[in-house]
C-alpha positions as CSV (number, residue, x, y, z in Angstrom):
1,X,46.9,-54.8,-28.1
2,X,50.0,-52.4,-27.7
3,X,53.5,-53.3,-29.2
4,X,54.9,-55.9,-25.6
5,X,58.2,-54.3,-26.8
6,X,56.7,-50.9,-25.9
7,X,54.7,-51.6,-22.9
8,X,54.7,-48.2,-20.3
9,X,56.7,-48.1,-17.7
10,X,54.6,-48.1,-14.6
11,X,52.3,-50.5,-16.5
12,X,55.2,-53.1,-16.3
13,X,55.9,-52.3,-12.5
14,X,52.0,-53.2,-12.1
15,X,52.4,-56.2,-13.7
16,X,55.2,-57.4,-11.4
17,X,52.9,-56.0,-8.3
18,X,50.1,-58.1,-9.7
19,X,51.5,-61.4,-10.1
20,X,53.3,-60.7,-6.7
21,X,49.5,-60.6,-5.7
22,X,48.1,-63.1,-7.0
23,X,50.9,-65.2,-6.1
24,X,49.8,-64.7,-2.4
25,X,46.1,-65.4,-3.2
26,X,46.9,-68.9,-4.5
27,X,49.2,-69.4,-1.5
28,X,45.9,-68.7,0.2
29,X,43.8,-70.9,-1.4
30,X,42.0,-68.1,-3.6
31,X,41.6,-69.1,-7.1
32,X,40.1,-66.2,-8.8
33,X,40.0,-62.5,-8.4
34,X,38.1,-59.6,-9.7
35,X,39.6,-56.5,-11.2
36,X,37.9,-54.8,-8.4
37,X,39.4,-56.5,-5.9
38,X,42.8,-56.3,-7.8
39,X,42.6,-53.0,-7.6
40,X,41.7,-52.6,-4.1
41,X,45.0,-54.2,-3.0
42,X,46.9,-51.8,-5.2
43,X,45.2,-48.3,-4.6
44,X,44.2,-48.0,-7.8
45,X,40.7,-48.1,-10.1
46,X,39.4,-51.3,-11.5
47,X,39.5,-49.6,-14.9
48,X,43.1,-48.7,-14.5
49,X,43.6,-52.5,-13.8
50,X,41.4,-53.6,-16.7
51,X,43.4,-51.0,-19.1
52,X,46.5,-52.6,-17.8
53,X,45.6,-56.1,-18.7
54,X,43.8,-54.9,-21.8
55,X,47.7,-53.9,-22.9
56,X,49.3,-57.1,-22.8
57,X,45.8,-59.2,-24.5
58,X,44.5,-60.3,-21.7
59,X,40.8,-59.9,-20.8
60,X,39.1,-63.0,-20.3
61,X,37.3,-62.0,-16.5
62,X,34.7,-65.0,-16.1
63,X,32.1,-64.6,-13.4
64,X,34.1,-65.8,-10.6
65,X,36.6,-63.2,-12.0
66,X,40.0,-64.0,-13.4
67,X,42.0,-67.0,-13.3
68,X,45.3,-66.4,-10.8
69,X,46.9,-69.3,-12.3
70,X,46.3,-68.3,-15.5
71,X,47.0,-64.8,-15.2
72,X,50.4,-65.3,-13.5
73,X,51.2,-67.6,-16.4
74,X,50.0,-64.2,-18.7
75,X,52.2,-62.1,-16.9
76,X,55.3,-64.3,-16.8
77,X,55.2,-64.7,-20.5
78,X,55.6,-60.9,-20.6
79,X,57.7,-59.9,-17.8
80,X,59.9,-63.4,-17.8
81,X,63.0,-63.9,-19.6
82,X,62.6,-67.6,-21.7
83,X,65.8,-69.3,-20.1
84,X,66.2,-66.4,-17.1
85,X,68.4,-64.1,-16.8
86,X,71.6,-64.1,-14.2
87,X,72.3,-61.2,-12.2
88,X,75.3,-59.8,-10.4
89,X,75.5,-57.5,-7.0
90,X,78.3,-55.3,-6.6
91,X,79.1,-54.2,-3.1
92,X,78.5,-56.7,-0.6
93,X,78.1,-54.3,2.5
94,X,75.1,-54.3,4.7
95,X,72.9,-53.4,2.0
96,X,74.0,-55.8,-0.4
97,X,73.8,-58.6,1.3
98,X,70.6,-57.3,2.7
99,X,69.4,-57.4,-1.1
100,X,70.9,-60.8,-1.8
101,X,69.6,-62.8,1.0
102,X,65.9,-61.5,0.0
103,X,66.2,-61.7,-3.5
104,X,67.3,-65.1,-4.2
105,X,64.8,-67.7,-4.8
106,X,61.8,-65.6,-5.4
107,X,62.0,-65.3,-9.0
108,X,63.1,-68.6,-11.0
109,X,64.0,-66.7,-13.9
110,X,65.8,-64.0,-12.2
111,X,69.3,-65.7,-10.4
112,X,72.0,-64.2,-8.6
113,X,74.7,-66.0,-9.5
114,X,77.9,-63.7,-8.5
115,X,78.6,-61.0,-5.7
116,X,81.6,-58.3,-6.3
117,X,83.4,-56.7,-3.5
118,X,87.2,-55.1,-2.9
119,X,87.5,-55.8,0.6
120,X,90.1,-58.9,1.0
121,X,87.5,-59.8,3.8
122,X,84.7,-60.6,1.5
123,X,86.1,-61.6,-1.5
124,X,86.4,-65.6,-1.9
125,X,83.9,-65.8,0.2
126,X,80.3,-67.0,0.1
127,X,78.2,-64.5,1.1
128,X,74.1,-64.7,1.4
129,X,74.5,-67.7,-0.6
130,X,76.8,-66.2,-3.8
131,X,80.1,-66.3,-4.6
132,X,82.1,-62.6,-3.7
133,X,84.7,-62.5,-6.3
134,X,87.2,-59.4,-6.3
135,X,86.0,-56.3,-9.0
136,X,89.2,-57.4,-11.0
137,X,87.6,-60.6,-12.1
138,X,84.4,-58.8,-13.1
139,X,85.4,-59.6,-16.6
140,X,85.7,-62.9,-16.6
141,X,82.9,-64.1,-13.7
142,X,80.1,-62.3,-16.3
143,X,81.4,-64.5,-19.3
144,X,81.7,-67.5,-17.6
145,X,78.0,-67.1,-16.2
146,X,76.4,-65.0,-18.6
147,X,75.3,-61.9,-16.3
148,X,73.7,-59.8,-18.0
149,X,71.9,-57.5,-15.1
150,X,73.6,-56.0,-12.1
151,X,72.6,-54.4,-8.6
152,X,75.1,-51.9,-7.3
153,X,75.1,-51.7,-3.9
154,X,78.6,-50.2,-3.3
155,X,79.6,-46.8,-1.9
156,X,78.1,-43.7,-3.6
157,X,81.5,-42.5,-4.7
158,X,82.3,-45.7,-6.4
159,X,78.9,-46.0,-8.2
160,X,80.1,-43.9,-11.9
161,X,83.2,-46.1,-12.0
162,X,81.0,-49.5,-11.4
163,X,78.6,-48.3,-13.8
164,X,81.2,-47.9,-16.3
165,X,83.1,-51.3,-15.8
166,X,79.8,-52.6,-15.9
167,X,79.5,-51.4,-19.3
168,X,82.3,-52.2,-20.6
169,X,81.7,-55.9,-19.7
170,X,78.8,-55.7,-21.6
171,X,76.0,-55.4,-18.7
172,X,72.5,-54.9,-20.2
173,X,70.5,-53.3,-17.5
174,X,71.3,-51.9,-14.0
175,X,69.8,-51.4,-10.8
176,X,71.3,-48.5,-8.9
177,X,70.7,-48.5,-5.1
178,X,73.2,-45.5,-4.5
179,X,72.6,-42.0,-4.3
180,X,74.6,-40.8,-7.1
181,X,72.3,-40.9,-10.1
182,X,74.7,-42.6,-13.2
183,X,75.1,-41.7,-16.8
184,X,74.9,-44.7,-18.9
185,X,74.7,-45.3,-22.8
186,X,71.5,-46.0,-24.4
187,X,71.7,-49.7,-25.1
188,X,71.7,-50.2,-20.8
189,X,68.6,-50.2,-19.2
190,X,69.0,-48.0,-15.9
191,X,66.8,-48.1,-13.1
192,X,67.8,-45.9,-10.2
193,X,66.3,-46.4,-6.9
194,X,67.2,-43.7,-3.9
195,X,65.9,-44.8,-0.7
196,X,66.6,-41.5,0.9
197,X,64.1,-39.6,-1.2
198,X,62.0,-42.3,-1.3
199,X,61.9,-41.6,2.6
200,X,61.9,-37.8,2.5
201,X,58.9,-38.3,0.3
202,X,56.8,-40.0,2.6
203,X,58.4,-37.0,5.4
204,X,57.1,-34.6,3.6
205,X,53.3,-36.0,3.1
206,X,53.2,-37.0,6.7
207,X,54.4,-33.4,7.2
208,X,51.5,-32.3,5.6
209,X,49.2,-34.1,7.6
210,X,50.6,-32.7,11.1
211,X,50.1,-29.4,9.2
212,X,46.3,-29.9,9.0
């Protein structure tokens, strides 16, 4: 079994699409599953699932295939923070509040517990179910409730200043939903996530199949 500590990337996004998977086939009344059929739902091989699961010590496929519950349990262990962590969203436009509202509730260890905005309209407000507090108290709200991951949400030509208040409040990881990529220091985890070449993307495959 590899190092959890040094699990690959994409093998811990699969992880997260897995339980998110087998979630639904318990809500369904399906108990087990087999890597086959695992696989199937995610365009990709069985082995690729196997090698996956193989990573994190878990193998035990019994003839009706594996155990959802169980393997949800597996997966949580890995991907799950032991008390949760809280999480912060700064920007509280359309998209952030679009982010919010879906987020909330569908991870018990993953809360967002605070909002940030520095429109007097939003701020004191409660907004998709969080408390907006203005940037100036960023300081204080992530003490107070231990936040230790943020979403920013806010206008791209804010995003390198957020990123670097965020860091100097002692932020851990961030999720960047602008289009301005960010620099951050080694000790914060950065995911960046740019949903207009995300879209351009599928443009130009789908162009590709109008070309054939």
């Amino acid at each position: 079994m590899m190092n959890l500590a040094n699990l690959p990337e994409r093998t811990i996004e699969r992880l997260s699409e897995y339980r998110r998977t087998l979630l639904n086939c318990l809500a369904k009344g399906k108990t087990h599953i087999y890597s086959h059929e695992l696989a199937g739902l995610h365009n990709i091989t069985a082995v690729q699932v196997r090698r996956d699961l193989m990573l994190i010590g878990y193998s035990s496929m019994k003839k009706k295939g594996y155990d959802a519950q169980e393997l949800i349990k597996v997966i949580g262990e890995i991907l799950d923070h032991e008390i949760g962590l809280n999480v912060a969203v700064i920007g509280m436009g359309n998209l952030g509040r679009a982010i919010t509202a879906y987020f909330n509730g569908k991870r018990p260890k993953l809360n967002i517990v605070a909002a940030f905005d520095v429109d007097p309209n939003k701020v004191d407000r409660v907004i998709s179910g969080v408390n907006c507090y203005h940037m100036k108290e960023l300081e204080k709200v992530v003490e107070r409730n231990d936040i230790s991951i943020a979403i920013i949400s806010s206008p791209p030509e804010t995003a390198s200043q957020v990123a670097e208040q965020l860091v100097a409040v002692g932020i851990k990881g961030i999720l960047n939903f602008t289009t301005i990529p960010l620099v951050v220091p080694d000790t914060v985890y950065l995911e960046e996530y740019d949903m207009i070449t995300s879209m351009e993307k599928v443009a130009y495959f789908v162009k590709q199949a109008y070309a054939r």
